[in-house]
N, C-alpha and C positions, 0 to 999 in steps of 0.2 A: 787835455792830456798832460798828465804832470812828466814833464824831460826835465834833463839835465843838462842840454846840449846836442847839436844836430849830430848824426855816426860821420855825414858827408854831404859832402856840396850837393846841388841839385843839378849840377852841371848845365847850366845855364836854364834848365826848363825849370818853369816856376811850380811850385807847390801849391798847390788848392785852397783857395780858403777854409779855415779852417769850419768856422761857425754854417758854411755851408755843407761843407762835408759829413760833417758829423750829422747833421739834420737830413742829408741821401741815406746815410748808413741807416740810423734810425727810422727813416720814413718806408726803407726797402722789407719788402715779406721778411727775409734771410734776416735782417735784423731784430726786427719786431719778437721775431719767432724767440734767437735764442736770448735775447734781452728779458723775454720771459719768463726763459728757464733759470737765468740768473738770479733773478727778483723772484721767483715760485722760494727755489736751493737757501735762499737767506734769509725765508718764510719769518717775513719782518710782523711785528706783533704792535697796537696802539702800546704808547707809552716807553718802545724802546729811541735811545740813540743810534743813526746808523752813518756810519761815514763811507763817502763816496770818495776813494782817491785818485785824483785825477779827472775831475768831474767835467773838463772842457768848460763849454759854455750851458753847462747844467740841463741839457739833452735829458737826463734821466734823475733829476732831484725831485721833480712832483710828484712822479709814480712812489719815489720812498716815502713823501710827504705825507702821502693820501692813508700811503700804508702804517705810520705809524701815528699820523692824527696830530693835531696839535697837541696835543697831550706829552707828545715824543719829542723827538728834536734831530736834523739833519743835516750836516755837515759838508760840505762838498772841499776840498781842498785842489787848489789847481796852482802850478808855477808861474802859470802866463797874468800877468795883472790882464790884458785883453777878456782872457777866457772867466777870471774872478770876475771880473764889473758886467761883464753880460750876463754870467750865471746867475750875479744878487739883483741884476735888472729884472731879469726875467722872473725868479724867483719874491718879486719885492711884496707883494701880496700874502706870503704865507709867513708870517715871523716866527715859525719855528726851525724854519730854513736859514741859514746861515752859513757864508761861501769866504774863505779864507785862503789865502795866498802861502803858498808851503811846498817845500821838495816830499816827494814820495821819501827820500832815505833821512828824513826825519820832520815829520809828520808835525803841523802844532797842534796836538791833542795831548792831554795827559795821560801816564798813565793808567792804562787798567779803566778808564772811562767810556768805552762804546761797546755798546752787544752788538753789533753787527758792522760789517766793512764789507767796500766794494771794489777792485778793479778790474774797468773793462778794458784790455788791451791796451794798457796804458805800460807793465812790465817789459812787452818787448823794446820801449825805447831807453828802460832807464842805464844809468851806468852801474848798478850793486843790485840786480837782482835780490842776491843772499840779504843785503841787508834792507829793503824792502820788507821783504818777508818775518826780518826780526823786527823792524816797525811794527807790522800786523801783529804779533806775540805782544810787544810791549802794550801797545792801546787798548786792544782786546781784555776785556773784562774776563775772569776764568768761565768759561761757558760759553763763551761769546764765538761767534762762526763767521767765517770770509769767507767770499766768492770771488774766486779769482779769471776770470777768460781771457785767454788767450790763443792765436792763431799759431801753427804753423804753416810758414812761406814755403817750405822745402817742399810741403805736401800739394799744392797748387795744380792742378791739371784742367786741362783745355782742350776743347776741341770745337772744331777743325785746325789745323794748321800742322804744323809740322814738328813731331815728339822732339828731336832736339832742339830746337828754338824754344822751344815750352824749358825745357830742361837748362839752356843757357841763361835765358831769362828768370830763371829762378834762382840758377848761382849770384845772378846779378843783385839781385833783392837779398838774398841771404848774404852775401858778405860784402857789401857794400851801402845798400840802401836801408837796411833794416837795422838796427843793433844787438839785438837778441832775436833772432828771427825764428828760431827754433824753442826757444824759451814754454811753449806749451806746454810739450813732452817732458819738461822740467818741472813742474808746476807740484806734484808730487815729492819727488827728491828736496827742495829748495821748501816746504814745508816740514817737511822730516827733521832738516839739520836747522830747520827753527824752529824745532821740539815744539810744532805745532800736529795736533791728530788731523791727520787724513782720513775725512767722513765720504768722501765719495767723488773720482774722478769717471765725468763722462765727458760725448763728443758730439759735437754737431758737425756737419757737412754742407752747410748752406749753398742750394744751388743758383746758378744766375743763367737764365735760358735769354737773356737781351743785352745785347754786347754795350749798348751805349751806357746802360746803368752800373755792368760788373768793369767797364773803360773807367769810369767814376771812382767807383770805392775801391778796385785793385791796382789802381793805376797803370793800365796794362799802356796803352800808346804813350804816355809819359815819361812811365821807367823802361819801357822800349828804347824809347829815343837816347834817356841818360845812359844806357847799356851801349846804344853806338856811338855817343862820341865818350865814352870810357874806354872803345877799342875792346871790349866784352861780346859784343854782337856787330856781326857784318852786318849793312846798312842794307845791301840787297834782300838778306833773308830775313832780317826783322822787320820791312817793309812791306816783304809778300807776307809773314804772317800775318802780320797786323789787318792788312786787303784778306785775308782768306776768314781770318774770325770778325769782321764788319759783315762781310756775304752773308755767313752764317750757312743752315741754322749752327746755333751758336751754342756752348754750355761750359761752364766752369763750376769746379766746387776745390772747397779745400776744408781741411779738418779744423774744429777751433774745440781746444778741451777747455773743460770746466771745472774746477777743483774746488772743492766746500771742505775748510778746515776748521779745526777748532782749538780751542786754549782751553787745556785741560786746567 
C-alpha cells in the first residue's frame, strides 16, 4: 500500500503484519468477490500495460499478468522497499512484471504510457487524494481506464453489540486512525476535478458472518483498544462490546465503492 506517512500512533497496540494481512483480505470470500469486480471494471486485454498503484507485496500482480500475457507488461509501484522486494520476489517468474518503488502522488511511470491503472484501497491513506488522481490523468494513456476501491469507515455496521459503541468506534477510525476514511464517496468528485470521465460508480457490501476473520481485516479488538486508551471509548463498554460480538452470531458489512474512469 503506497502512504505517505502513518495519520497516527497506534497507541501502543501493534499493527498487523502487513504481507499477512493483505493475504486474509485476499484469501476472504468478501475479498476475492470484489477483487473481481475490480479486475472484470479494467477488463484488461493481452498486450496492454496495466499499473497497480500501491501494489503491497504484489497480492494481485499475477492475476493482471495472466490477463494481459507476456505479450503486455505490469507495473506494480509501492513506497515500502519491504513491500517492493517481496512483490518482485514473488513475482520473479513472470518478466513482464516489474515492481518499482514510488509515492502514489508522483508515480515513476511516464507520461501518457499505461492503458490501464489500479488502486485498491490504498487512497484512504494517502496525503493528496486530488493529486493522486491527477497522477492517474497524467500516466494514463488517452483511452486508458482506472479502477479505483475504496472503503467507507463511517458506513461500518455490526451486530450484536451496542448501536453507540458501533457509532463511537467509527468516529474513532474516521478521525483518528484512518486518513481519508470517507474518501469512497469521493471517488467520483476527485475524478471530475482531474478532468478524468466518470464511466461508472458502483458498491459492494461485503459481509463477515465470523467475528475472528472480520477481528482480522477491520481491526475491530485492536482499534477498540487504541479508542480506549485515546479516552474516545470507555474501557467498560468497549470490553462488553467486543464479549458480545465474539458470542456472536455475529455479522458486519460496510460499503466499498468502485469507480472506473477514463482519459478522454
Amino acid at each position: 500500500m503506497c502512504l505517505t506517512g502513518l495519520m497516527a500512533d497506534t497507541f501502543g497496540v501493534p499493527r498487523p503484519d502487513k504481507v499477512t494481512y493483505y493475504g486474509q483480505v485476499a484469501g476472504s470470500s468478501a475479498g476475492r468477490d470484489y477483487k473481481q469486480q475490480v479486475l472484470a471494471a479494467l477488463d484488461l486485454r493481452p498486450g496492454q500495460t496495466v499499473l497497480d498503484v500501491g501494489c503491497g507485496p504484489g497480492t494481485d500482480l499475477a492475476d493482471m499478468a495472466e490477463a494481459v500475457t507476456a505479450s503486455g507488461s505490469v507495473i506494480g509501484v509501492d513506497v515500502e522497499p519491504a513491500m517492493v522486494e517481496e512483490a518482485s520476489r514473488r513475482l520473479a517468474d513472470k518478466p513482464w512484471v516489474e515492481v518499482r518503488r514510488g509515492d502514489a502522488h508522483a508515480l515513476p511511470v511516464p507520461d501518457a504510457s499505461v492503458d490501464r491503472a489500479r488502486a485498491d484501497r490504498m487512497v484512504q491513506h494517502v496525503a493528496d487524494p486530488a493529486g493522486v488522481f491527477a497522477e492517474f490523468r497524467r500516466v494514463l494513456r488517452p483511452g486508458g481506464l482506472a479502477c479505483v476501491a475504496e472503503p467507507d469507515w463511517d458506513s461500518l455496521v455490526i451486530d450484536p453489540g451496542d448501536v453507540e459503541t458501533n457509532r463511537a468506534f467509527n468516529r474513532f477510525v474516521c478521525s483518528t486512525m484512518v486518513r481519508n476514511a470517507t474518501v469512497g464517496r469521493q471517488l467520483a468528485r476527485l475524478a471530475h476535478h482531474a478532468q478524468l470521465e466518470v464511466c461508472d460508480v458502483v458498491t459492494a457490501a461485503p459481509v463477515f458472518r465470523d467475528f475472528t476473520l472480520a477481528d482480522k481485516i477491520l481491526g475491530l479488538s485492536r482499534n477498540a483498544e487504541r479508542a480506549i486508551r485515546a479516552g474516545q471509548l470507555d474501557r467498560a463498554a468497549g470490553e462488553r462490546w467486543l464479549a458480545e460480538l465474539s458470542a456472536g452470531p455475529f455479522l458486519a458489512t460496510s460499503v466499498l465503492f468502485m469507480a472506473v474512469v477514463r482519459r478522454t
